[in-house]
C-alpha positions in Angstrom: 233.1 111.9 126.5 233.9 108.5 125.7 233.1 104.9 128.7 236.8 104.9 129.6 236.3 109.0 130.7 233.6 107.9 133.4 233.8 106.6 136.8 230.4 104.9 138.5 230.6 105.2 142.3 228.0 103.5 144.2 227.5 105.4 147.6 226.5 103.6 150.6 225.3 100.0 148.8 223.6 97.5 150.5 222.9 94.6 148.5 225.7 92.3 146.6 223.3 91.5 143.9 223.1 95.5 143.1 227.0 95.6 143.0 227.3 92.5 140.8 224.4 93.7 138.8 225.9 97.5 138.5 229.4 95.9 137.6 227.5 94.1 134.7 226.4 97.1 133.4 229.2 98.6 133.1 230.8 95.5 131.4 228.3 95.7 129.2 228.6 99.5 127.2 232.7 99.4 127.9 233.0 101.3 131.3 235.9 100.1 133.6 235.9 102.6 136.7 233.9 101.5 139.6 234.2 102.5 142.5 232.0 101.9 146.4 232.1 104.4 149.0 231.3 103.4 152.1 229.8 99.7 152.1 228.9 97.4 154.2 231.6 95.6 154.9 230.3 91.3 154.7 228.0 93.1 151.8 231.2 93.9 150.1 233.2 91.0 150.3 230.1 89.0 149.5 230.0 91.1 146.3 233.9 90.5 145.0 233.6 87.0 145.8 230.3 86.2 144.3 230.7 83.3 141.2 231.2 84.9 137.8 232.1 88.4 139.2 232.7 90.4 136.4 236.3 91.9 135.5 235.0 95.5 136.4 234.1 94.3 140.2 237.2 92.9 140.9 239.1 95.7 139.7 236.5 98.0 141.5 237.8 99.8 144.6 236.3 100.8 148.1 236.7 104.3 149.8 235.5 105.3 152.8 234.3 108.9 151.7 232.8 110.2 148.8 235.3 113.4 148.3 238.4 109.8 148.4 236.3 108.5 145.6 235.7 112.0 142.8 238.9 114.3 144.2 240.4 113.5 140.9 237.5 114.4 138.8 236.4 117.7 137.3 232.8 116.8 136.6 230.8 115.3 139.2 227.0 113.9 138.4 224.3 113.0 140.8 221.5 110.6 140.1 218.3 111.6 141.5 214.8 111.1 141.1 214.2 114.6 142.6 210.6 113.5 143.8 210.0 113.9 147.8 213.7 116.0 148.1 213.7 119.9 148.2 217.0 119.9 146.0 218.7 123.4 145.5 218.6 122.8 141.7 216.7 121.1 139.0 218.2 117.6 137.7 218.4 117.2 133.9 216.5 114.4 132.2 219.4 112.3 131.2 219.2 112.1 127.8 220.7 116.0 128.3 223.3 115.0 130.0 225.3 115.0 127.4 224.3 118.4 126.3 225.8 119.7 129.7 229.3 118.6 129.1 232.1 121.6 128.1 233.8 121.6 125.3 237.0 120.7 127.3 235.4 117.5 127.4 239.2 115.6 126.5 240.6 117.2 129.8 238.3 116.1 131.9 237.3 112.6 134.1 233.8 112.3 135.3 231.9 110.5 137.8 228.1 109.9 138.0 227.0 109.2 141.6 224.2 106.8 142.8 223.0 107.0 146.0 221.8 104.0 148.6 219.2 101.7 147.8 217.1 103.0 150.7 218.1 106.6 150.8 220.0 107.9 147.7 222.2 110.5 147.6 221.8 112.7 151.0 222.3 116.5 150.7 226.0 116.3 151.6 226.6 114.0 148.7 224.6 116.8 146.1 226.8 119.2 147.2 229.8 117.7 145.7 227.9 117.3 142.1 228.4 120.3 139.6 225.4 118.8 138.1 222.1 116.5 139.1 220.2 114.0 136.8 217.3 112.2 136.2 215.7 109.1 134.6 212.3 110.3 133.2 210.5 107.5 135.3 206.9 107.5 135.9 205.4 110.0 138.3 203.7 107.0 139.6 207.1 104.2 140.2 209.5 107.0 140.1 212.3 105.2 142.0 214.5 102.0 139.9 216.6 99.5 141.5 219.8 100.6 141.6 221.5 98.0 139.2 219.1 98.8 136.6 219.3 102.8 137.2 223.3 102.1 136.5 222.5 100.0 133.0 220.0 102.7 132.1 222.9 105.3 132.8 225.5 103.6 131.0 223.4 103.1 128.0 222.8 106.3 127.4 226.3 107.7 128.2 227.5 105.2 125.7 225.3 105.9 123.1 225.5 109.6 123.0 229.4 109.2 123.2 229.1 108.6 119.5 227.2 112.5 119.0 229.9 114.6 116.7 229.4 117.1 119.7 230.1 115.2 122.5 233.9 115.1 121.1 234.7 118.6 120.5 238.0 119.4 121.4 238.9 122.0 123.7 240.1 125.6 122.3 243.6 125.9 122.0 245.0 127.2 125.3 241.8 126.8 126.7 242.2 126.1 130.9 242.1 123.4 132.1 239.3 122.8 134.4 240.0 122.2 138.4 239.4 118.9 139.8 237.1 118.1 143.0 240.0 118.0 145.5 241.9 121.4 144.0 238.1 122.9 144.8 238.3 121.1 148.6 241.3 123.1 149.2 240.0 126.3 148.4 236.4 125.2 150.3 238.9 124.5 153.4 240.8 127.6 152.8 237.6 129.4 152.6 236.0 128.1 155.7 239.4 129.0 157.9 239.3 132.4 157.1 235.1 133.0 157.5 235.9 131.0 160.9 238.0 133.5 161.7 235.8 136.2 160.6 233.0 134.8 162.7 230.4 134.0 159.9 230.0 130.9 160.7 226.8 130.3 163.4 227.4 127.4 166.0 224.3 125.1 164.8 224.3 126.1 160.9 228.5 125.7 160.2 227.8 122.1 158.3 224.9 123.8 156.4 226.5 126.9 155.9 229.8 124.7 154.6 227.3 122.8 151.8 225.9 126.4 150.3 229.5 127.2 149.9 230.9 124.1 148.3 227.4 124.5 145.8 228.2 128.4 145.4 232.3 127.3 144.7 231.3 124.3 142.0 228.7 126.4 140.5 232.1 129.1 139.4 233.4 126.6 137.2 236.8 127.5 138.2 239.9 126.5 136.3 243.2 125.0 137.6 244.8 128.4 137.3 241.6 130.1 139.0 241.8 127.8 142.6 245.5 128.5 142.4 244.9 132.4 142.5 242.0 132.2 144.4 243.8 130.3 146.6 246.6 132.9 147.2 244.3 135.7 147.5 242.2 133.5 150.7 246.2 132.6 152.1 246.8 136.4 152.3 243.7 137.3 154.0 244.2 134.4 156.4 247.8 135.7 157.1 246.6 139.1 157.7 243.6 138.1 159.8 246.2 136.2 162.4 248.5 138.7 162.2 245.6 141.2 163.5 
């Protein structure tokens, strides 16, 4: 996958300097997309009108919830150091990121999450990601600042970009993979009909709803598969009322 296929989205930022600095980066190894969910509002506008702004930060948008700012992509990546976090999953060092991507790599647009400057990514963020990822940092300074965690990133996306396999097209007829908000739908359509079957307990329903968006990603579904599955969930809801 090729700069222009990727989208950086800062989550939660709270420093100007680690916009500018991220928006740098990406000017740097020929990324475009960037996009902030949730900031501060004076850190913001401090950040887009900061002298010598880059072209990337004043094209960059701001969303006001993660799923706003990766419903149109069909590979989602969160950064994480993975040290004091009982993550469901083990990141890949990214240098194997790469190595992770399908071979319907053309069809698809990515984004690669980072995570507050004080907290990261929280659990509800992961469970949006198909996959996590790491910076091999020392055990002993594991965390970066976030500006240089996004150059770091961008490096090496751009330079494995020119790998013969990291272009390989996709076999003809092949499906075309489902994008973050056709897999919302299904997740909603999911969670009306085990509402209605009662699986859901009182205190565990937002926890329950993160296993199931982790167990939905982790399918790998296709356009065409949300669209079937999503009939077959529409007929059992049907039936369920009609009961």
């Amino acid at each position: 996958m090729k700069p222009n296929d990727w989208r950086i989205v800062l989550v939660r930022p709270r420093n100007p300097l680690n916009i500018g600095a991220a928006a740098r980066a990406l000017a740097n190894f020929g990324f475009q997309d960037l996009v902030v969910v949730a900031p501060y509002d004076p850190v913001w506008q401090e950040a887009r009108s900061a002298v010598g702004a880059s072209a990337v930060v004043k094209r960059a948008r701001s969303v006001r919830t993660l799923l706003e700012a990766v419903g149109d992509c069909t590979l989602v990546v969160g950064t994480t150091t993975g040290s004091r976090r009982n993550l469901d999953r083990a990141p890949v060092p990214l240098r194997e990121l790469c190595r992770q991507q399908p071979a319907q790599s053309r069809q698809r647009r990515a984004a690669l999450l980072f995570g507050s400057e004080k907290t990261g990514l929280s659990n509800s963020d992961f469970s949006y990601c198909h996959l996590l990822a790491r910076i091999p940092t020392s055990a002993n300074c594991p965390s970066m600042n976030l500006g240089q965690a996004v150059a770091v990133c961008c490096y090496e996306l751009a330079r494995t970009a020119d790998f013969p396999h990291a272009e390989r097209a996709a076999p003809a007829g092949a499906p075309s993979p489902a994008d973050l908000q056709s897999v919302e739908h299904v997740l909603d359509r999911a969670a009306t009909v085990l509402e209605q079957a009662g699986y859901f307990t009182p205190k565990g329903r937002n926890a329950q709803i993160l296993k199931l968006r982790r167990l939905i990603l982790g399918f790998g579904l296709s356009s065409h598969d949300v669209r079937v599955l999503g009939g077959v969930l529409a007929q059992i809801e049907w039936k369920l009322k009609k009961k």
